[in-house]
N, C-alpha and C positions, 0 to 999 in steps of 0.2 A: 415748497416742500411740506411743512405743518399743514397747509390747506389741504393742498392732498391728503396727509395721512389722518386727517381728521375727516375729509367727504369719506376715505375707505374704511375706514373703520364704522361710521355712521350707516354705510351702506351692508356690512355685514353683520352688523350689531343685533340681538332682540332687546329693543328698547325697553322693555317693559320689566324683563327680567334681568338682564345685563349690563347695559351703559348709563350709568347716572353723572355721570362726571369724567371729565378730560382735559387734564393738569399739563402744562408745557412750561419747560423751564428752558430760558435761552441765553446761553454763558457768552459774555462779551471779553475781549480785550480792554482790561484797563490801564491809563497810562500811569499810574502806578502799581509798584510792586505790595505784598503785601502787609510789608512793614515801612510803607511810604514814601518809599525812593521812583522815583520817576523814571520811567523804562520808554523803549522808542518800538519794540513790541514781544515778541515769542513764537520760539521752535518747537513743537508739538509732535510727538508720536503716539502712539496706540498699540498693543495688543489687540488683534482684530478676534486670537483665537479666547484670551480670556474673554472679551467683551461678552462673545458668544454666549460662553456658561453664566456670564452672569444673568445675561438679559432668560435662558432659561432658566434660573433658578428665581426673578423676582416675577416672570409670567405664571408661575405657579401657585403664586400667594394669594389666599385667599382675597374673591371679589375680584380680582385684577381680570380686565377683558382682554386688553392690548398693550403693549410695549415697542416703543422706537426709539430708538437713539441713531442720530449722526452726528459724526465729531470731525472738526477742520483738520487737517494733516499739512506738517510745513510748516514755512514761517510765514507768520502773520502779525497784521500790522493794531495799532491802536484803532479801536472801532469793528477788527473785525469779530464774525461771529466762531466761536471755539465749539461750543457744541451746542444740538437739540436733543432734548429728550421728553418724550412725550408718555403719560399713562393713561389709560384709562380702565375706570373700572366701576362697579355696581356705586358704592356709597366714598363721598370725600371722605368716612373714618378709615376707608382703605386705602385710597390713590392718595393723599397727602402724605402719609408715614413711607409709603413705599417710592414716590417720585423724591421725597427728600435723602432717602437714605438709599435709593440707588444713584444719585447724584453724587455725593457724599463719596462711595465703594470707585465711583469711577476715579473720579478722582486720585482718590489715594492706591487704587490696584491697577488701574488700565492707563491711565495716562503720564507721557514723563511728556514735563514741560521745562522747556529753560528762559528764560524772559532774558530780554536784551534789552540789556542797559544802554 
């Protein structure tokens, strides 16, 4: 999935003027929780329609070329993958502030998690 969204993006990009940089962050299942207690995995849902506004509202930020996010849905085990989110944009002073702190927004606005102890 990332290899894709990285050949499509490459392929529609103006190098020259546009894509300097393209940031992926990729959220794992840890077998602990995160004040140390030891979990067997987590139930996950989403907000498909705030995702939406978000992901419009950080493609608009200055430098930003492209934006992707997918997130696991369900329960899932230790090891599996929870989300991809990928940016890219003209200069790392752009896609770094913006892949961190739309990680960050998801988190805390689009996703409920429950971990299973």
């Amino acid at each position: 999935m990332i290899g894709k969204w990285i050949k499509d993006i490459k392929t529609r990009a103006d190098f020259v003027e546009d894509l300097g940089m393209i940031l992926v962050h990729n959220g794992i299942v840890r077998a602990t929780s995160k004040d140390g207690k030891p979990v067997k995995g987590m139930h996950l849902a989403y907000d498909r329609k705030k995702l939406s506004y978000l992901l419009e509202e950080f493609s608009k930020k200055d430098g930003i070329v492209e934006i992707k996010v997918w997130i696991n849905e369900g329960r899932l085990k230790i090891g599996d993958d929870i989300m991809y989110a990928l940016v890219a944009g003209k200069f790392r002073t752009s896609v770094i502030p913006v892949l961190e702190e739309l990680v960050s927004r998801i988190k805390k606005e689009i996703v409920a998690e429950t971990e299973i102890f």
